[in-house]
C-alpha positions in Angstrom: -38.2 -113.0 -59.8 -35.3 -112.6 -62.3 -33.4 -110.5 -60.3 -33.0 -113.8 -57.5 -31.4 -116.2 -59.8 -29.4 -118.5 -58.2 -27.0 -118.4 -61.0 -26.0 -114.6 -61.4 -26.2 -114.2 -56.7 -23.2 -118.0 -57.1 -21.4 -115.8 -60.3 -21.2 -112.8 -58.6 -19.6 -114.2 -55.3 -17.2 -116.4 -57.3 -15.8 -113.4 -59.1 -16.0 -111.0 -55.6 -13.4 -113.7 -53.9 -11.7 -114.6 -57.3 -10.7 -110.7 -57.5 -10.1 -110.1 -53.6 -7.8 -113.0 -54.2 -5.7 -111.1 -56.5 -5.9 -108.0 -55.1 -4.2 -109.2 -51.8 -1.8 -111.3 -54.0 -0.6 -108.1 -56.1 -0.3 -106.4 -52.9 1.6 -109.2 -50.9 4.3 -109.4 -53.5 4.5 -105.0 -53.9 5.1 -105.9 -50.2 7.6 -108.5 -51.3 9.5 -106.0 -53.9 9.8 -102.9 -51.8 13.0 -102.1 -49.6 10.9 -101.6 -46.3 8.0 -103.3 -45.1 5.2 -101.7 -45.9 2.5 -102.6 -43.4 5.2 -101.5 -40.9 5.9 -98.0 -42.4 2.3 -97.2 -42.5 1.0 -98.4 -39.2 3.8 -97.8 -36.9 5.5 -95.0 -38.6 2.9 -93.0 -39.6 3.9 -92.9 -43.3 0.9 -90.9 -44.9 2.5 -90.9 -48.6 2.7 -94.3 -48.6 -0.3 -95.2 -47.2 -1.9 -93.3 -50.5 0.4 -94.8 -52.5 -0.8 -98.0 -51.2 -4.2 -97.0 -51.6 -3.8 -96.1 -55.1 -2.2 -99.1 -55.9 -5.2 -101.2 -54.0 -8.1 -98.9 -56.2 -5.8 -98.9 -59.5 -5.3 -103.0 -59.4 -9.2 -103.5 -58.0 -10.4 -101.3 -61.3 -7.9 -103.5 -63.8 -9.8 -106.3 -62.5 -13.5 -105.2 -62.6 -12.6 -104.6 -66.1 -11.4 -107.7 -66.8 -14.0 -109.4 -64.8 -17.1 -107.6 -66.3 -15.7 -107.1 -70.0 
């Protein structure tokens, strides 16, 4: 029964949205600070090295903030 308390299931999702919240906030303003558009490069131009640089970027800031969410 310790593993359904109500506590650590409500913690859990607060951090989840807190740091999917973030991580489309870091990305929104890359998207901001780059010459092109982004979004545009790698859906309608077929831009495979940016879509893993974006990628990257997207595991690189989600791991900063697992760390900083979880100590």
């Amino acid at each position: 029964m310790e593993y359904l308390n109500f506590k650590l299931i409500a913690s859990s999702i607060i951090y989840s949205v807190l740091g999917i919240t973030i991580l489309v906030i870091s990305f929104v303003v890359i998207e901001k600070l780059t010459p092109r558009m982004l979004w545009k490069e790698i859906i309608e131009e077929h831009n495979t090295a940016l879509a893993i640089m974006a990628a990257a970027f997207m595991i690189a800031v989600a791991l900063i903030i697992s760390s900083a969410i979880h100590g």
